[in-house]
N, C-alpha and C positions, 0 to 999 in steps of 0.2 A: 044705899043712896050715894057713900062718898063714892063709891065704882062709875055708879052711872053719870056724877057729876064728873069725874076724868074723864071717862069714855067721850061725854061731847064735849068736852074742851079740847080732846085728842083730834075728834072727827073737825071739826072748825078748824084746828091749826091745818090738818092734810089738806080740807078745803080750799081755804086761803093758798096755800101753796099751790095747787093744781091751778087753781085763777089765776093766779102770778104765773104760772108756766106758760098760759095758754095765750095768758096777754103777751108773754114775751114772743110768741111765733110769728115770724115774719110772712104776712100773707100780700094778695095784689089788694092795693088799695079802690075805695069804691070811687071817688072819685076820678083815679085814670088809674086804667090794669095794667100801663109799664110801668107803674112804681110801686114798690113795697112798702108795708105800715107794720109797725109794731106798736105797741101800746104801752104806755107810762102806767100804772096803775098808782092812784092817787088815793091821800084817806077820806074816805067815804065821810068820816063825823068832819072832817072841816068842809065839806060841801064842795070840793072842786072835781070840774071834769077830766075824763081819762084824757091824756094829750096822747100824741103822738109823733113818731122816728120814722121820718118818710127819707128812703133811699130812689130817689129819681137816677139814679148814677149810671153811666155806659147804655143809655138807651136811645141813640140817636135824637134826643128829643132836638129839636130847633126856637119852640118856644116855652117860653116858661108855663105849665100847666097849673089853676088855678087850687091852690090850697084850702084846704079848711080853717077854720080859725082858732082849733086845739092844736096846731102841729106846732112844737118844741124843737126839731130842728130838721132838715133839709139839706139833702148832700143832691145837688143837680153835677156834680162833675162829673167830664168826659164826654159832654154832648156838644151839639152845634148850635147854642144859642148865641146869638149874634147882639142881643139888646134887651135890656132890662128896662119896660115902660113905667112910665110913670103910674105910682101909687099901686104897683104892683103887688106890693107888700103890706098893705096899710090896713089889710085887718087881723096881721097875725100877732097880734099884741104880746101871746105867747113864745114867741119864735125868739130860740137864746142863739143858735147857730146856724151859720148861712153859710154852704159852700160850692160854691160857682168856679172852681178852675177845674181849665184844663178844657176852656171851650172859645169860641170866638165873636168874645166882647171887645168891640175897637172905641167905644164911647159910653160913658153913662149919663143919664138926666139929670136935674138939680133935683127931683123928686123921686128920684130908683125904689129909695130908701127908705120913704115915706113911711112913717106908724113903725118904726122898729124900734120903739124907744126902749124895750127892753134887749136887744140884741146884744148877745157878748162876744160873739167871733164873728169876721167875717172873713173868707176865704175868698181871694180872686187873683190868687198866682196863675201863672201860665195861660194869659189871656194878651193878646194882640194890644193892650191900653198903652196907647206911651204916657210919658208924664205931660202933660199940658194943661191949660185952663177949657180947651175945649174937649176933649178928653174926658176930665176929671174937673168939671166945676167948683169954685171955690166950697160952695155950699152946700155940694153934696152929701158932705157926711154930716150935716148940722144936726139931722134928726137922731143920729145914733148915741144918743145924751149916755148911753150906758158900757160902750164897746168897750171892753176889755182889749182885746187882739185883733189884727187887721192887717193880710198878707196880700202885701203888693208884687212881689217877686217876681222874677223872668216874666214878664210886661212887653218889653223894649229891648232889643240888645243897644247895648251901652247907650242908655239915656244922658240927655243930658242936664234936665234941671229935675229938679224934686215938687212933688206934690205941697210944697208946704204950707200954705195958706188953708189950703181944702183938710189937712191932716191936723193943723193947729184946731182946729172946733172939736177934737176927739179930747176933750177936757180929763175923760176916766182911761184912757188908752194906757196900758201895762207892757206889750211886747207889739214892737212893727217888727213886719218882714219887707224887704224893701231893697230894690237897686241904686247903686249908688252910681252918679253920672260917673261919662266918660273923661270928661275932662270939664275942670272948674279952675278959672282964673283964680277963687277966694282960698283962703286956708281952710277953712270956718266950711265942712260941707253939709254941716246941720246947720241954718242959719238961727238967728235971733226968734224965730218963730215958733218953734221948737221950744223956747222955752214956756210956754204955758200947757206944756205935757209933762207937768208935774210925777205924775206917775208913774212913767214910760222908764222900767229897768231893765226892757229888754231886747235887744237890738237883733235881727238876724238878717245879714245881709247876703243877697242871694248873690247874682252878677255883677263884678266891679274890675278893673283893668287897671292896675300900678297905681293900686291904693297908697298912697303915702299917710298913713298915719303918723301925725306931729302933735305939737303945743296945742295947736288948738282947734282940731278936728272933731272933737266930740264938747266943745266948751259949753254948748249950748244944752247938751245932754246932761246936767247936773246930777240926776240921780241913776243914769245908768248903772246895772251894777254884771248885765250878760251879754255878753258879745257872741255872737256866732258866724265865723265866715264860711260861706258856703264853698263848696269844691272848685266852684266858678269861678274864685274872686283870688286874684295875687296882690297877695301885699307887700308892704314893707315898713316895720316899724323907725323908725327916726328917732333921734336924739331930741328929748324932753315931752315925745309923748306923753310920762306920766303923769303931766300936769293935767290934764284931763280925763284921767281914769282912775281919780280919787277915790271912788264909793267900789271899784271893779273887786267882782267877785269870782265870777266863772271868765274862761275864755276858751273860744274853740279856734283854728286857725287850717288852713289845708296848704296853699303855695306861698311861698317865699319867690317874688322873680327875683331878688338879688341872693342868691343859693352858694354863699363862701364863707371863710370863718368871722372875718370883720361882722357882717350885716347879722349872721343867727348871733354872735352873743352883742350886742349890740341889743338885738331885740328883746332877749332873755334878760339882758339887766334894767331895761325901760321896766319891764313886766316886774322885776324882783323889785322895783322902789313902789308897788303899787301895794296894797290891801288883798290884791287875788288870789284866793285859792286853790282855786281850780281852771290848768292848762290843759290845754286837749292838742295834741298835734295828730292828727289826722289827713294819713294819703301826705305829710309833708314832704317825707326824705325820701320821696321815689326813685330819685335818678341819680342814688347814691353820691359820690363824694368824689369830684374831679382833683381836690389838693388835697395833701394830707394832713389831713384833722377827722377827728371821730368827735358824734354828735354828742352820742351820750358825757362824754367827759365836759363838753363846752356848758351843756346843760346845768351838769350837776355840779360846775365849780358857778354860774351864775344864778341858781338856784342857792346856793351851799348856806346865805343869810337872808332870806326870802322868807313871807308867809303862808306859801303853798303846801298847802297842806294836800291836795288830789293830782296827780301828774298821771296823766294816757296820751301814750305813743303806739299809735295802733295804724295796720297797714301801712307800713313802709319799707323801703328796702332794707333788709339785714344790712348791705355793705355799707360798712363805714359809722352804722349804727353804733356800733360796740367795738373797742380796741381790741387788737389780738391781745395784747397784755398790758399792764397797769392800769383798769378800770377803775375808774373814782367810785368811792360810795357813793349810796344814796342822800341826800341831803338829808341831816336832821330833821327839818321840817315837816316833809314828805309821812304821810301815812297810809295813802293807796297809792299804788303803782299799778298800772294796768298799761301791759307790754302784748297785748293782744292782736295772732293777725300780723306778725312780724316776718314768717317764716324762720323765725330765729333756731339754730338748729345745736347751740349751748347755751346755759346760762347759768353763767359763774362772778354774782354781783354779791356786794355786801349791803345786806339791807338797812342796817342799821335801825331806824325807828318803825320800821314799814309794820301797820298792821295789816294791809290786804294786798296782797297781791293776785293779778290775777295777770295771769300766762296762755289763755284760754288761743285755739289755734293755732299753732307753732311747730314744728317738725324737732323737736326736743329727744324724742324716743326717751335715752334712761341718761339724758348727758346733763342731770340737773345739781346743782348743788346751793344750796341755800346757808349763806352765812351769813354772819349777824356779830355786831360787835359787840365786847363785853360779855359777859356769864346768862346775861337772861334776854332771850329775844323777844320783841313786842308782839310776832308774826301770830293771828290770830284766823284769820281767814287767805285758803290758798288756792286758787283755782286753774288747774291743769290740764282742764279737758281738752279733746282733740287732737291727742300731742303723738299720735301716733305710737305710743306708748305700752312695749310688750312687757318690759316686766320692771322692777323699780328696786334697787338696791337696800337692802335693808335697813338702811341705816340714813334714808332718805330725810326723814323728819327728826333726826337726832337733835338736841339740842332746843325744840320750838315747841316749851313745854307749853305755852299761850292757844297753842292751836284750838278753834273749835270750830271751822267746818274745811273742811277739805273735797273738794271737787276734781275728781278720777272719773268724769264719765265721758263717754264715746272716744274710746282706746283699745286696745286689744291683751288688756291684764285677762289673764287664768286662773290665776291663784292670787291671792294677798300674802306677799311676802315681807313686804316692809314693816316695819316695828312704829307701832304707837301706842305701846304696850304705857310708854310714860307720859301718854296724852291726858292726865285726868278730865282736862275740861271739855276734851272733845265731844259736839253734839252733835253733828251732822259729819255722814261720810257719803257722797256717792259714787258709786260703782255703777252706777247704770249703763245703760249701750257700751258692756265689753263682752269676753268669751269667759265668764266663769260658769263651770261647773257646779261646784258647791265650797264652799268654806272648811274649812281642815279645822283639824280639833283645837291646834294652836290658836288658831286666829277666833273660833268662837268663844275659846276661851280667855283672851286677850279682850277681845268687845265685853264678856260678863265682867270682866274685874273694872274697865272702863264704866258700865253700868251703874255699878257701887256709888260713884260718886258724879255722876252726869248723866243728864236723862238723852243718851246717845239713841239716834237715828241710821240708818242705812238702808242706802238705796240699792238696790239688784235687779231692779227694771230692765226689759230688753235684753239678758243675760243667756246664757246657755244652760242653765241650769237643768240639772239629770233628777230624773226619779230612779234610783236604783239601789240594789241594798246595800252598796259603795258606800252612799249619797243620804240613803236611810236617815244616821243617824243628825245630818246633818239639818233635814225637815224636821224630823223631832224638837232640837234645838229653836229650829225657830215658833215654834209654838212655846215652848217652854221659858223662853229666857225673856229679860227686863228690858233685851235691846227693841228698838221700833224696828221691825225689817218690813220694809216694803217689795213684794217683788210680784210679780204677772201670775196670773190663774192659769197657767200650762208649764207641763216641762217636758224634758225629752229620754223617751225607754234608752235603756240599752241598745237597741237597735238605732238609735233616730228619730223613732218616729215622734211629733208631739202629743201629748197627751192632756184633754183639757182637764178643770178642776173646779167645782165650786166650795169645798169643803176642802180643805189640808190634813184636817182632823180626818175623815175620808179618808180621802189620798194616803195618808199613814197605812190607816186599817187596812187597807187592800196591798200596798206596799210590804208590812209585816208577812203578809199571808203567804205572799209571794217567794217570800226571803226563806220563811218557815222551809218549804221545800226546798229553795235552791240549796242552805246552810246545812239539811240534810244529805241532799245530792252530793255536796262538795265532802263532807263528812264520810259517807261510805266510799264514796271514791279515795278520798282518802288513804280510808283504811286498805280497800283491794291492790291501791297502788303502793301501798305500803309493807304491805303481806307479801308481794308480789317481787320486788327487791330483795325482799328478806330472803322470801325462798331462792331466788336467783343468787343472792350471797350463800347463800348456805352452799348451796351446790357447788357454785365455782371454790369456796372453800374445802369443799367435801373434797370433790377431785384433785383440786394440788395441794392438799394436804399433808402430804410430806412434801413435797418443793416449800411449802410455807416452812415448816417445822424448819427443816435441815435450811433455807435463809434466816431463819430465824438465830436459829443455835451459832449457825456460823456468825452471824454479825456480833454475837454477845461474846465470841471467843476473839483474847486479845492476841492471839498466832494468827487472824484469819489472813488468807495472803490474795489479792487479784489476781496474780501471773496464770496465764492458761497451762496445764500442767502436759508434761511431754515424757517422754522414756527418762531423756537423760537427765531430767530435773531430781536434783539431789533431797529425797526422803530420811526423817527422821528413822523411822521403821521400814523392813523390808514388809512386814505382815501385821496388821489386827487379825488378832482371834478373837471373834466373837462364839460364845457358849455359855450355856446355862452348868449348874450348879451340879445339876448330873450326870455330865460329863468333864466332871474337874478335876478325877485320875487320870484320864486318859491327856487331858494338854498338858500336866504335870510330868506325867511318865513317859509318855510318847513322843508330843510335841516339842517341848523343851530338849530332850535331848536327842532326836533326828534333826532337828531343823536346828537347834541353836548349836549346840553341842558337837553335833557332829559335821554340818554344814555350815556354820557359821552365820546363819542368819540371825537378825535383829529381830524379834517378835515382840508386840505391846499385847500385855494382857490385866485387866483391868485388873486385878486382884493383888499385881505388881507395878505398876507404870502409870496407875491413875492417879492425880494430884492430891490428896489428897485438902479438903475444905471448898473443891470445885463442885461446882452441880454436877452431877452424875454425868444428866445430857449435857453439857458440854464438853465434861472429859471423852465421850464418847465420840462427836462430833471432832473435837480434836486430833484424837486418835486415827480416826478413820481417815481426816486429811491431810496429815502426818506418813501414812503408812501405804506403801505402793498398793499392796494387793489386801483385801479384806477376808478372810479364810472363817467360815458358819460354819462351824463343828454341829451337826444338824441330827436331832433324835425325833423322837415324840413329845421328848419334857423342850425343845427348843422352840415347838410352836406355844407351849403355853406359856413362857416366860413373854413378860410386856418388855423388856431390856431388850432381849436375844431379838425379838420382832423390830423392836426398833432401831436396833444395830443394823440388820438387815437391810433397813428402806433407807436409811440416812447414806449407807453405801451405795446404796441403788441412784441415792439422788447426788449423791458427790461423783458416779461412775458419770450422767446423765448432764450433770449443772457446771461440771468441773472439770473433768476429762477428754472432755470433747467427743462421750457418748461410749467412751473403752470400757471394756468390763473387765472389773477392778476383785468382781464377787467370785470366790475357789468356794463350790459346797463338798464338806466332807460328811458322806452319810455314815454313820457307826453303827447303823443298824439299817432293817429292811421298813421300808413306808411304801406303804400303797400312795398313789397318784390323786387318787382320793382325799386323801386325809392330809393333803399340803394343800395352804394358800395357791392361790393363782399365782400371784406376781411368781414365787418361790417355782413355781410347775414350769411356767415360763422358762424362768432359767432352766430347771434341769433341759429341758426341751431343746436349749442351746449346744446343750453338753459339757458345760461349763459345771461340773461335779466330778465325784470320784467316791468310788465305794472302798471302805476301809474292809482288809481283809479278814483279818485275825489269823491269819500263820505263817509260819517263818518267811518260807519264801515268798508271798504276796508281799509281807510288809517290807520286804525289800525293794520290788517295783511298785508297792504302792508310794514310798518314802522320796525315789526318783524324780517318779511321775509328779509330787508336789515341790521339787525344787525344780524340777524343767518349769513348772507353772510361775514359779515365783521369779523366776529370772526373765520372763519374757518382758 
């Protein structure tokens, strides 16, 4: 029972909404198919009818077509109605707003207006009315007992008297829009009439020509408290204007015709003895600055004991705006700045009390620097967008631990590199319309610890954002974490291409799956590319494997010498003997005493002349580079010694690395070896002829003993 009592409480709410949907679709109305009707949906238990939002707008009409008596407001702008008949209006009792500009009304009746007694706007700027009595009859707006707002604007170019009698009967009137004549003999250009618009705090003047605002140009305006000048209108403030902008609270302003340093702070300090604000200068400092004075410091020194608390300086010329150097702080007073729309292309100000700034439009790139007096900045909201802005120094928002929304969107950031690691209060960031990718582990994990104590937001709207197994880990994150991330239902492969999405949890799964293969691909590749060096190491090792050794040896020897070695270079040794163990009578009895004994050669043999507490292979090594010629006493037991073999190759590579490719190697055979049973390298040599076969009897050993000193003296 309770199911089925939700269930239609469920179906009714959907109901109700789908009927609010339907009423809100703007269709052709029944009464005339060039205007459009939408529908007010009203509550049904208080018994009133659905009204209606009729758009007659841009449809060439020329006259006014007749209403129904539910319609709540009416936009006819843009057409060519020429005249508004009497009692035209007088049964739409419903009817809160009326907007007629931007068509060709030169006159209205004493009756236009007839039965509007509920009317709260009415709209008829940019219509051909001048100001007159025949024009605008006194009593024309008698009937409008309720009118809130009533826009007279671009009418006339430069009128020259005012509606006032006809506009005094607007007893409930809140905000006129309205031109102000070209020229008036009086001070007073609101006159005495004016005052029984009790109400009236809101001023917006459209077209005006060398406004001189004074003493007592708004006197009659008691409670004005917003001024708006339109782009149209040049002014000039005067000495004791404040007296009449007691109650001012906002003010907007576009031209100054007197554009020097006297008249801007002149105006600036009228304005600081007032109650205002909120200053707006908009489009003012166009045509930059013909003397030298910069605005911003005039400003901020006649601001500096003001109640202005909102200051916007938007679309102006950079020049002259800001000093090349010694820029004044911001006024204490001051707590939004909005410097929007400047083309400003540095900005290096002290904000001082500033909570909002916003910088939004500006050719800034990364040339920001935000500083703030004293230890703790008040800067709470920062808006940056559009700034052309590739990347942002880290240390951007150092210092402004206050922050909590930051606006980075439509800029051309990649990554988040800036540190707001010490933002706790930060809640809003957006990144939107830039070129990121994906967020880096740093920076998500910077926003989690932000989380902890702020219920942070981020925007990634409009982004570049990858689905890739890069990027992976990155989607996961945002499903998982406390931060809000907002960002679009597509992203783009590897390749480019976009890819849409209605699930992320999805999108995951299929991404993992993906990844699964590629992380194995990459894996065996890997390993084959890994194995494949290996073995390529190995080999190039295998083959200069004694060139490595004999560099090796040599660089660990503290004798080792660079000089390229020649005949006449003077050796320690005339000979190494290298031999095994088995022939160690024969270099004892033989060699020693033919070669040293009897010919007076120097011979090193390891059993005598090696260092002893050296590494083996270095005494070896040294020896052999030491010693002109290297003589292998060579058996059967000299291939099996690992010593004797490697005496061998380290002279091979000293003959080869050292010598400039001489052979340095005498083999003495003691015995008969097949050709067989030698190494290669060893065969080689004999192959050269660079051996000698030891004889065993008298007379051989005579010419054998010769034959080894002619070898040794070459």
């Amino acid at each position: 029972m309770m199911a089925s009592k939700i269930t239609l409480k469920h179906l009714a709410i959907v109901l109700g909404i789908c009927q609010n949907v339907l009423l809100a679709i703007s269709l052709p109305c029944d009464f005339n198919k060039k205007c459009r009707c939408t529908s007010i949906p009203q509550d049904a238990k208080m018994g009133r009818e659905v009204l209606l939002n009729v758009d007659c707008s841009n449809r060439k009409l020329k006259d006014i077509p007749d209403l129904p008596a539910n319609v709540y407001t009416v936009s006819l702008k843009k057409n060519n109605i020429k005249r508004i008949k009497d009692d035209t209006f007088s049964q739409l009792r419903n009817l809160s707003e009326l907007d007629i500009s931007f068509n060709k009304i030169t006159r209205l009746n004493i009756f236009s207006f007839n039965g509007l007694s509920n009317l709260l706007i009415l709209n008829l700027n940019n219509n051909p009315l001048p100001y007159n009595e025949r024009a605008i009859p006194i009593e024309v707006f008698k009937s409008l007992i309720s009118l809130k707002q009533i826009c007279l604007r671009n009418t006339s170019l430069y009128p020259r008297l005012l509606p006032e009698v006809a506009l005094s009967n607007l007893k409930m009137l809140e905000s006129l829009e309205i031109d102000i004549p070209k020229l008036t003999k009086y001070k007073v250009v609101f006159s005495k009439s004016f005052d029984s618009l009790v109400h009236l705090e809101t001023l917006t003047v459209g077209t005006c020509f060398l406004l001189e605002i004074q003493k007592y140009t708004f006197f009659h305006l008691v409670h004005l408290k917003n001024i708006y000048f339109d782009i149209s209108c040049e002014i000039t403030i005067l000495t004791g204007a404040h007296h009449s902008l007691q109650k001012l609270h906002k003010i907007e302003m576009h031209y100054f015709y007197y554009y020097d340093f006297l008249s801007i702070a002149d105006a600036i300090k009228e304005l600081s003895m007032t109650p205002v604000q909120t200053i707006i200068f908009r489009n003012t400092f166009l045509h930059g600055t013909k003397e030298n004075f910069d605005v911003w410091n005039i400003l901020a020194s006649g601001l500096n004991d003001s109640s202005v608390r909102h200051l916007q300086i938007t679309e102006n010329n950079p020049v002259g705006l800001f000093p090349v150097s010694q820029t004044d702080p911001v006024p204490p007073s001051i707590l939004t700045l909005n410097l929007s729309s400047n083309k400003l292309d540095k900005f290096v100000l002290t904000l001082t009390n500033v909570q909002k700034l916003i910088l939004r439009d500006n050719h800034l790139g990364d040339l920001l620097v935000f500083k703030h007096m004293g230890r703790n900045s008040k800067l709470e909201y920062v808006d940056i967008s559009e700034n052309n802005i590739y990347t942002l120094k880290p240390s951007i928002f150092q210092g402004q631990i206050e922050l909590r929304y930051i606006n980075l969107s439509h800029n051309h950031l990649q990554a988040v590199l800036f540190d707001v690691s010490r933002l706790s209060h930060l809640s809003f960031l957006d990144l939107s319309n830039n070129s990121i990718s994906a967020l880096d582990q740093n920076s998500m994990r910077m926003f989690d610890n932000i989380s902890l104590t702020s219920n942070l937001t981020i925007y990634l709207l409009n982004n570049s954002l990858q689905c890739t197994c890069k990027t992976l880990i990155f989607w996961k994150w945002v499903v998982g974490t406390h931060v809000n991330v907002f960002y679009d239902r597509r992203c783009l492969s590897e390749d480019g291409v976009v890819i849409q999405f209605m699930s992320i949890n999805k999108r995951i799964q299929e991404l993992e799956k993906e990844c699964i293969s590629y992380v194995s691909f990459i894996i065996i590749a890997s390993i084959v590319l890994m194995a494949t060096l290996i073995c390529i190491a190995v080999a190039v090792v295998h083959k200069y494997r004694w060139k490595l050794r004999y560099m090796f040896y040599l660089a660990k020897s503290k004798h080792r010498r660079r000089e390229t070695s020649t005949d006449s270079k003077h050796y320690v040794y005339d000979a190494f003997i290298s031999y095994c163990e088995h022939d160690n009578l024969f270099v004892i009895n033989d060699c020693i005493k033919n070669l040293e004994m009897e010919r007076n050669f120097k011979l090193c043999l390891h059993q005598r002349d090696f260092i002893p507490g050296e590494e083996i292979t270095t005494n070896i090594t040294n020896a052999i580079h030491e010693s002109r010629k290297t003589i292998c006493i060579v058996s059967k037991q000299f291939f099996d010694s690992y010593y004797c073999m490697f005496e061998f190759n380290m002279a091979r590579m000293e003959s080869i690395y050292s010598r400039d490719r001489r052979n340095i190697i005498f083999l003495i055979f003691v015995e008969q070896i097949l050709p067989q049973n030698m190494p290669l390298m060893l065969l080689e040599l004999v192959q050269k002829d660079s051996y000698i076969e030891y004889p065993n009897d008298e007379q051989g050993n005579v010419v054998f003993w010769d034959k080894i000193d002619e070898a040794l003296r070459q």
